[in-house]
KESE-994141 format. One line per field, with one value per atom (N, C-alpha, C): y, x, z; chain; atom name; residue in one letter. Coordinates in Angstrom, 3 decimals. Example, Ala and Ser with C-alpha at 12.3 -4.5 7.8 and 13.67 -1.06 7.14 Angstrom:
y: -5.690;-4.500;-3.300;-2.250;-1.060;0.030
x: 13.190;12.300;13.200;12.850;13.670;12.900
z: 7.800;7.800;7.800;7.080;7.140;7.870
mol: A;A;A;A;A;A
atom: N;CA;C;N;CA;C
type: A;A;A;S;S;S
// end
This chain:
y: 12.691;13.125;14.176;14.009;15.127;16.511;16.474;18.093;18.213;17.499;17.947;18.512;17.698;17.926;19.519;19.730;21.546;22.101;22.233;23.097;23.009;21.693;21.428;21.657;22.531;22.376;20.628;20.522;18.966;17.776;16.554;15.801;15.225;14.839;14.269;12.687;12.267;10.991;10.780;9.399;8.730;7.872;8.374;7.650;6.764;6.899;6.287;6.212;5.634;5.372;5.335;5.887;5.882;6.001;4.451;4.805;4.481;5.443;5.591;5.165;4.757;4.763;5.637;6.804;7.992;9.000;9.788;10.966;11.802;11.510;12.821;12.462;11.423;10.854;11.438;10.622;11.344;13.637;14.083;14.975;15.378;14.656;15.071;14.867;14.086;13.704;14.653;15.200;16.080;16.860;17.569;19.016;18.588;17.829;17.345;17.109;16.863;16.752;17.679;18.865;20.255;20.844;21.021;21.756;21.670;20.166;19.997;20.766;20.346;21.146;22.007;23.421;24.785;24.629;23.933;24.654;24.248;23.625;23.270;24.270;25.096;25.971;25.550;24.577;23.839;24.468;24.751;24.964;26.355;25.875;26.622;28.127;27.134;27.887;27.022;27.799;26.693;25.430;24.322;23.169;22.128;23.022;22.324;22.628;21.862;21.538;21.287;22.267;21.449;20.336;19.142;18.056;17.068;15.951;14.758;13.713;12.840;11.719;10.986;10.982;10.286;10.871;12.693;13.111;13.400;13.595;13.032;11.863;10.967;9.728;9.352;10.329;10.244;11.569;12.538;13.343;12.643;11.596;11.078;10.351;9.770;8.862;9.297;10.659;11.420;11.973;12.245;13.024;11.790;10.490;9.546;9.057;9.548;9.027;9.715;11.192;12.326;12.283;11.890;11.940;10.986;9.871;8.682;8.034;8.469;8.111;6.576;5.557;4.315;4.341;4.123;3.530;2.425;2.239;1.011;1.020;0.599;0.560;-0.091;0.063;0.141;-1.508;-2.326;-3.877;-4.609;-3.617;-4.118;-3.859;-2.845;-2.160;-3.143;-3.700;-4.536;-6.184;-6.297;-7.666;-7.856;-6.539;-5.942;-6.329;-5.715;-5.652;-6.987;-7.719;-9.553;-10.008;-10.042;-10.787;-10.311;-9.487;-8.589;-9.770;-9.184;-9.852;-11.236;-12.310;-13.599;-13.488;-13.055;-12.993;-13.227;-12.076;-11.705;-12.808;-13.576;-14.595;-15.885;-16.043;-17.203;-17.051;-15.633;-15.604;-16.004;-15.238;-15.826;-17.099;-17.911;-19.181;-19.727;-19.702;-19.971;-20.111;-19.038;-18.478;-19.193;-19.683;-20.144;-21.546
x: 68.225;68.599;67.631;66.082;65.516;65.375;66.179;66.517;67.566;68.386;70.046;69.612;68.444;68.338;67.896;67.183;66.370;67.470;68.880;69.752;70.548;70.754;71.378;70.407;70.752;69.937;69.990;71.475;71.843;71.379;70.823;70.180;71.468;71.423;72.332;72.290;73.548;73.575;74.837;74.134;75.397;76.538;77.847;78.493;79.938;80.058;80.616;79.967;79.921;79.491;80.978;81.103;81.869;81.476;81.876;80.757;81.704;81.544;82.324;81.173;82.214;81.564;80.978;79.932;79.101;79.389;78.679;78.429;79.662;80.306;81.557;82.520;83.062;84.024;83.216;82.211;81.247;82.060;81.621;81.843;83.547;84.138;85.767;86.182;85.408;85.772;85.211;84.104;83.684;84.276;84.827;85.985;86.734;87.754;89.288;88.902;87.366;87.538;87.206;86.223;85.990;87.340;87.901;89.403;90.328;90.462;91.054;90.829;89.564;88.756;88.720;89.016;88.954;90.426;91.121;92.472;93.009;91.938;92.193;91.442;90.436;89.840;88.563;88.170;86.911;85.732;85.162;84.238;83.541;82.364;81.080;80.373;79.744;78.925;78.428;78.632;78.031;78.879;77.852;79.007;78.889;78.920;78.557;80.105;80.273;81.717;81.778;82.909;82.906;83.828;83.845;84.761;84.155;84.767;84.769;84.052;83.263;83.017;84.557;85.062;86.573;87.952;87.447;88.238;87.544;86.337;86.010;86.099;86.100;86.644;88.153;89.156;90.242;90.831;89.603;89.241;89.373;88.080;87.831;89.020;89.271;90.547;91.834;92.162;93.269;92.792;91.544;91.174;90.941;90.744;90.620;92.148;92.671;94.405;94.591;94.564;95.037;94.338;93.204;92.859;92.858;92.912;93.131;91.492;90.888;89.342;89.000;88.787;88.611;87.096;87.222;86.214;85.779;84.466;83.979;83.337;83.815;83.229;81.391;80.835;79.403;79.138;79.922;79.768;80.198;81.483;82.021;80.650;80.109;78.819;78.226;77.478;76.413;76.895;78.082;78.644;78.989;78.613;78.921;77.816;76.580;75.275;74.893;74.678;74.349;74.925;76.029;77.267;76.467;76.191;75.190;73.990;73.662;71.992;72.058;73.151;73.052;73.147;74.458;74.801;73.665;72.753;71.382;70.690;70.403;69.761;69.826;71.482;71.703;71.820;71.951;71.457;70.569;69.347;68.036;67.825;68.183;67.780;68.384;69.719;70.488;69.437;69.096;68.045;66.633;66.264;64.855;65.188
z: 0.177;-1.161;-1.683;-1.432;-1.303;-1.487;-0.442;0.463;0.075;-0.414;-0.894;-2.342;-3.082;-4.753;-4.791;-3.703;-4.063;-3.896;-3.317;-3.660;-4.934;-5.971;-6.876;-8.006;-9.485;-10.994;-11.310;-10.904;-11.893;-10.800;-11.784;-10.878;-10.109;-8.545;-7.713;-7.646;-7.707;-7.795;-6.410;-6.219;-4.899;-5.734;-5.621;-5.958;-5.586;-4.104;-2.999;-1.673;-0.921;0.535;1.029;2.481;3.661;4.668;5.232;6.577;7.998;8.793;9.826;11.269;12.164;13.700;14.305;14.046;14.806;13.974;14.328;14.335;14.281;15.347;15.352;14.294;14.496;13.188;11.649;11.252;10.156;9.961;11.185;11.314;11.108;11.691;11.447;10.009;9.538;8.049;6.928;7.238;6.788;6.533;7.693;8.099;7.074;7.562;6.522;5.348;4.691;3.034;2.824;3.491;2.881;2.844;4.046;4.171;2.963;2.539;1.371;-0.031;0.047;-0.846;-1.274;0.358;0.113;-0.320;-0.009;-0.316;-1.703;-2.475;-3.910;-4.435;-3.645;-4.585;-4.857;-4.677;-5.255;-4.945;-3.677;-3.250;-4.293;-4.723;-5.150;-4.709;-3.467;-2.564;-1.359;-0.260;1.187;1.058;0.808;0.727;-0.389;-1.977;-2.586;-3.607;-4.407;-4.910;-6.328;-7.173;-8.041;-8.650;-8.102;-8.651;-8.987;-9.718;-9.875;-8.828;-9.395;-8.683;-8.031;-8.921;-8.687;-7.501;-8.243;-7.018;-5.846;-5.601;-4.257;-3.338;-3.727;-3.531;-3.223;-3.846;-3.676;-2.132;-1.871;-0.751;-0.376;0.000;1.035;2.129;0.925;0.743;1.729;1.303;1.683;3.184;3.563;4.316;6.022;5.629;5.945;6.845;5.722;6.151;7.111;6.322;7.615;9.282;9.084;10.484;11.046;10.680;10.970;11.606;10.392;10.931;9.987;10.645;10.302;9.593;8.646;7.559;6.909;6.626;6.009;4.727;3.277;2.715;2.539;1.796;1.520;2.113;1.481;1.373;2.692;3.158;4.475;5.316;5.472;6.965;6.218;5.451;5.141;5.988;5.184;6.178;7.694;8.126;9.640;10.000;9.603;9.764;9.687;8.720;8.985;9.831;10.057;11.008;12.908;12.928;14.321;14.307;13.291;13.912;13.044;13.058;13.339;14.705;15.093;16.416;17.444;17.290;18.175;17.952;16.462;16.501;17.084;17.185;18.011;19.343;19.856;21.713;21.907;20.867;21.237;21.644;20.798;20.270;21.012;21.768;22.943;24.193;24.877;26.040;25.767;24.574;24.448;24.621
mol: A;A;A;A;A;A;A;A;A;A;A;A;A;A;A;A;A;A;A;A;A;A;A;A;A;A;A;A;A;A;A;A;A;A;A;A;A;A;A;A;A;A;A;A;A;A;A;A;A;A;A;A;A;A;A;A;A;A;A;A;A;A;A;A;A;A;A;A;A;A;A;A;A;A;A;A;A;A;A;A;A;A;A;A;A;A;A;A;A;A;A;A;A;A;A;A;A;A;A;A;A;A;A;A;A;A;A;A;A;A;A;A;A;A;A;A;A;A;A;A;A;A;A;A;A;A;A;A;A;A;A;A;A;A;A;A;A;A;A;A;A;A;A;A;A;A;A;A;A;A;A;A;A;A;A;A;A;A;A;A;A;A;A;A;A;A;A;A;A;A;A;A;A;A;A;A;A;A;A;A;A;A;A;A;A;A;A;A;A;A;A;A;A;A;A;A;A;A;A;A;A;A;A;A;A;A;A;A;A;A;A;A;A;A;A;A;A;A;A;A;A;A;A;A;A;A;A;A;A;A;A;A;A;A;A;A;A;A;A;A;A;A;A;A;A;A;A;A;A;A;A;A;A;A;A;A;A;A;A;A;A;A;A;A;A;A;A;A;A;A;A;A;A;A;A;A;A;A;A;A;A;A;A;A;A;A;A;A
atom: N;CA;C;N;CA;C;N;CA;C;N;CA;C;N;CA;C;N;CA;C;N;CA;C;N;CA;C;N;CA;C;N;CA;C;N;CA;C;N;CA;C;N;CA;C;N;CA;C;N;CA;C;N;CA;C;N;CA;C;N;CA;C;N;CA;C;N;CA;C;N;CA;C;N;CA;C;N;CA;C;N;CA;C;N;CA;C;N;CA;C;N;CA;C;N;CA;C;N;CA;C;N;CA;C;N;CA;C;N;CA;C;N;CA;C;N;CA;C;N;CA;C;N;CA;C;N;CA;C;N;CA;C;N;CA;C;N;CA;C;N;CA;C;N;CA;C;N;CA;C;N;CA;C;N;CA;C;N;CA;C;N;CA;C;N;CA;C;N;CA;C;N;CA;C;N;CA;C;N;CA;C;N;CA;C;N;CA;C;N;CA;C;N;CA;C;N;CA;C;N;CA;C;N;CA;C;N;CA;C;N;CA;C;N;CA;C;N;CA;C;N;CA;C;N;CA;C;N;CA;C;N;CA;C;N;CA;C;N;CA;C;N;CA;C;N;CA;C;N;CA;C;N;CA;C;N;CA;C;N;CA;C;N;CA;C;N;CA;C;N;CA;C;N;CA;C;N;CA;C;N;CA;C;N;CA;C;N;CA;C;N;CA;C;N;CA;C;N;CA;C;N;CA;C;N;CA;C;N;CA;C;N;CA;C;N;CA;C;N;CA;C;N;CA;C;N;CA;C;N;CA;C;N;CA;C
type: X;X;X;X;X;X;X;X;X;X;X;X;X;X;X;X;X;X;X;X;X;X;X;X;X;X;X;X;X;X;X;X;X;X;X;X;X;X;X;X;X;X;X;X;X;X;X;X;X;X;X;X;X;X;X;X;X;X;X;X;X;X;X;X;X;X;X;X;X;X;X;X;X;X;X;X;X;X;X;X;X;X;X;X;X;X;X;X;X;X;X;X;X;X;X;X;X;X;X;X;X;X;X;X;X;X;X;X;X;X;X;X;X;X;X;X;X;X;X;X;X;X;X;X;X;X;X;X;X;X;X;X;X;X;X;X;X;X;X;X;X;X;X;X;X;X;X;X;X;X;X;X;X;X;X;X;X;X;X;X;X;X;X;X;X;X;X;X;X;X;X;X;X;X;X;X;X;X;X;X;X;X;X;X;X;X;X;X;X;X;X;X;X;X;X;X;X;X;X;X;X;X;X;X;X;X;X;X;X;X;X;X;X;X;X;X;X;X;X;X;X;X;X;X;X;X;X;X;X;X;X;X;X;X;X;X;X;X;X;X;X;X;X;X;X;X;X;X;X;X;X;X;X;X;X;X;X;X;X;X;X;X;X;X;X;X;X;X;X;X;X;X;X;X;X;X;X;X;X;X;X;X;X;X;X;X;X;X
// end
């Protein structure tokens, strides 16, 4: 957030998470919500935008569909993430 704030005047705030399986997906989703984007006109400069918290979210949303890139909300990857490393905990504890 950092390095994103020295290109923005207005302070940056997070206001959805989408979290996909790697890197490339991350990347395809990217494409399809800028694309959208440009073709609403939105885009600023480079890759900064001017819309809504809300209609980004509804990007995402749309851009998600179109490519058919599977997503996890913020709460789902967290319940992903515990659900793993019980898992790991009870191999362990299995093998010992």
């Amino acid at each position: 957030m950092q390095a994103l704030q020295l290109g923005s005047w207005k302070e940056l705030q997070i206001h959805h998470i989408a979290w996909v399986a790697g890197g490339m997906l991350a990347i395809r989703l990217f494409n399809e919500a800028t694309a959208t984007l440009d073709k609403a006109k939105r885009r600023l400069a480079n890759d900064w935008f001017d819309i809504t918290p809300e209609f980004a979210q509804q990007v995402i949303r749309l851009a998600t569909d179109k490519g058919k890139i599977p997503t996890l909300t913020h709460g789902e990857m967290l319940q992903k993430v515990r659900s793993v490393r019980k898992s790991r905990i009870e191999d362990v504890i299995k093998r010992a």
